[in-house]
C-alpha positions in Angstrom: -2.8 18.6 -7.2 -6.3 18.7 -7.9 -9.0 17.7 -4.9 -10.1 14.8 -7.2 -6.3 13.2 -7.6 -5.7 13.6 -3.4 -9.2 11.3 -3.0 -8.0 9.2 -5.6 -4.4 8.4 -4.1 -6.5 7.7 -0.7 -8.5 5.4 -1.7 -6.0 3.5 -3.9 -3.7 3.7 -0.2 -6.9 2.1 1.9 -7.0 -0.5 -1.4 -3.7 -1.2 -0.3 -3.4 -1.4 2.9 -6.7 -3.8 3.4 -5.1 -6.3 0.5 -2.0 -6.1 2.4 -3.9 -6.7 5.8 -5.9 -9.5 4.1 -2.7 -11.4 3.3 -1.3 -11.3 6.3 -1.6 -15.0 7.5 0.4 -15.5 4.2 3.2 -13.5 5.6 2.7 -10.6 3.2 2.0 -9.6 -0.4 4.6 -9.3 -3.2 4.3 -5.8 -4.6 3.8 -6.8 -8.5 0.7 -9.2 -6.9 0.3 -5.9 -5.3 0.2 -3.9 -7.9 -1.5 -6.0 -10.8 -4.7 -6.5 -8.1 -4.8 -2.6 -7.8 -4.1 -2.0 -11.5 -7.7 -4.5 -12.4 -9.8 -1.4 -10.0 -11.5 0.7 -11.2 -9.5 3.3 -9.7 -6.5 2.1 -11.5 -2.5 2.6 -11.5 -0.5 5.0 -13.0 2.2 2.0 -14.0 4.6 0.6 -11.3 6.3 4.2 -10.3 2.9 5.1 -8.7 2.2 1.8 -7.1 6.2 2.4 -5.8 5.0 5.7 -4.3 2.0 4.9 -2.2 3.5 2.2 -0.7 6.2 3.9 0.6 4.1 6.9 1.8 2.6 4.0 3.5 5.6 2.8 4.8 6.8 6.0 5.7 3.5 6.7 7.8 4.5 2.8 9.9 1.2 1.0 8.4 3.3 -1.2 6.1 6.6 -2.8 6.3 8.8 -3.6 3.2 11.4 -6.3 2.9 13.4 -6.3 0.0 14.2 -9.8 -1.5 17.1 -9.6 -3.9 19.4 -12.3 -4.1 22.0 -10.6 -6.5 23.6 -7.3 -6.2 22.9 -7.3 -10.2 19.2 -7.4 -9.8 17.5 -3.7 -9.6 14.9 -2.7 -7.2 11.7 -3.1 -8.4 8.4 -4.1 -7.1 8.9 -7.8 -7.9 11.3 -8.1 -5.1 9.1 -6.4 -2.7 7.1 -7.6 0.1 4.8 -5.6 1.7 3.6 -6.5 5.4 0.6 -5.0 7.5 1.9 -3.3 10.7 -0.1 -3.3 13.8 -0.5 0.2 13.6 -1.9 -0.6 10.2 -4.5 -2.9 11.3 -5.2 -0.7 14.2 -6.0 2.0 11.2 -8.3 -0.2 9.4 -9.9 -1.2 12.7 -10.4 1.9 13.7 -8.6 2.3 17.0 -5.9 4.3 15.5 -6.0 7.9 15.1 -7.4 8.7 11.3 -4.4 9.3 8.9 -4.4 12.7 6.4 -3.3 10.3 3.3 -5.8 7.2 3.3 -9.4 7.2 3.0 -11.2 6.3 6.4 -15.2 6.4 6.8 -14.9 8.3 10.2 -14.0 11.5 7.9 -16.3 13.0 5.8 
């Protein structure tokens, strides 16, 4: 993976995280809202299986939490039945109080 692609996927994970964090008094963000508002950056998506991935390395890492909203045992996972919750740990990260994570973009890193 090239040194350009690993900056790339942390900034698009800080992107993340803060639009998650920003929607927090609305209980959370769906992940296609998610998604589309990451996919109009200049940055860009790589389609729905790449915004899949980086949230759940953010998940995975405890900044995020994901509730899945199915109602049917027919409908298939997919980011439209996602929702995507800050953490306190992921605050904390954004705030600057928790230590700096290897995957996301954080100014106190050169």
């Amino acid at each position: 993976m090239s040194i350009a692609l690993i900056k790339r996927e942390k900034r698009i994970r800080r992107r993340m995280l803060s639009i998650v964090d920003e929607a927090r008094a609305a209980g959370g963000v769906r992940g296609r809202m998610l998604a589309d508002i990451l996919e109009s950056l200049p940055e860009g998506l790589d389609g729905d299986m790449e915004a899949l991935r980086l949230a759940t390395d953010l998940v995975n890492l405890g900044l995020l939490s994901v509730a899945d909203t199915r109602t049917l045992k027919s409908q298939r996972e997919s980011l439209d039945y996602l929702v995507y919750r800050v953490t306190a740990k992921g605050t904390g990260l954004l705030a600057g109080v928790e230590p700096v994570c290897p995957l996301v973009e954080d100014d106190r890193i050169g």
